[in-house]
KETORKE-114709 format. One record per residue (C-alpha): x, y, z; residue in three letters. Coordinates in steps of 0.05 Angstrom, whole numbers, plus 5000, padded with zeros to 4 digits. Layout:
XYZAla
...
END
This chain:
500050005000Unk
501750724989Unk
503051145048Unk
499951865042Unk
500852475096Unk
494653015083Unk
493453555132Unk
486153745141Unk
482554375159Unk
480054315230Unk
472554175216Unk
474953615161Unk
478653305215Unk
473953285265Unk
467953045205Unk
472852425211Unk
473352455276Unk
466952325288Unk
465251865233Unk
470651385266Unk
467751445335Unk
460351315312Unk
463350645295Unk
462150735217Unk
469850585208Unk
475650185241Unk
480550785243Unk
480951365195Unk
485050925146Unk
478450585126Unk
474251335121Unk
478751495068Unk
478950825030Unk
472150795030Unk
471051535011Unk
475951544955Unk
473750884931Unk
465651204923Unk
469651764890Unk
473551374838Unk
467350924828Unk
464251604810Unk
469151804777Unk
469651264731Unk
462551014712Unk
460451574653Unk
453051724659Unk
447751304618Unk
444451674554Unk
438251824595Unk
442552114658Unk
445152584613Unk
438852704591Unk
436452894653Unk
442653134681Unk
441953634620Unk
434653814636Unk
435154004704Unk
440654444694Unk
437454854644Unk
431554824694Unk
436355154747Unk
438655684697Unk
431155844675Unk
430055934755Unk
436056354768Unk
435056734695Unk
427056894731Unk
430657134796Unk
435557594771Unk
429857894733Unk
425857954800Unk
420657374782Unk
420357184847Unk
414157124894Unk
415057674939Unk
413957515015Unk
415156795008Unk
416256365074Unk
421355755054Unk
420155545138Unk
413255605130Unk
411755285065Unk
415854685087Unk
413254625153Unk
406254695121Unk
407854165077Unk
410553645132Unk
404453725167Unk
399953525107Unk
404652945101Unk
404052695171Unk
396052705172Unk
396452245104Unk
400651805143Unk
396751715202Unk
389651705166Unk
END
């Protein structure tokens, strides 16, 4: 095996930290395997025709939304908390009935 030295900022460190002390990993040898393996699995694996499809479709969707925005085309007075907690509410009283 290679032997790599990385320093980390501070709240990096302690991300590891603490995903090695929830028990997810051995020791922080295995976060980073495991990480950079995802990574290079990623990496590797080119999307499929229709995830490029998509991928291409919601990021002309984005730019149509921030296009709107820095127009002003937003609703004024809108309440993200609200709306949200509105919509967990209606969720939770389909769940119980």
């Amino acid at each position: 095996m290679t032997s790599l030295a990385i320093q980390l900022p501070d709240d990096l460190g302690q991300f590891v930290s603490n995903s090695v002390m929830s028990g997810g990993y051995h020791d922080a040898d295995e976060f980073f395997i495991s990480v950079l393996t995802t990574f290079k699995e990623q990496a590797e694996s080119p999307l499929t025709d229709e995830e490029s499809a998509k991928l291409t479709t919601l990021r002309a969707d984005i730019q149509h939304a921030v296009d709107q925005a820095d127009r002003g085309e937003v609703i004024q007075g809108f309440d993200m908390t609200a709306f949200l907690a509105e919509r967990h509410i209606e969720h939770a009283a389909r769940q119980t009935a």
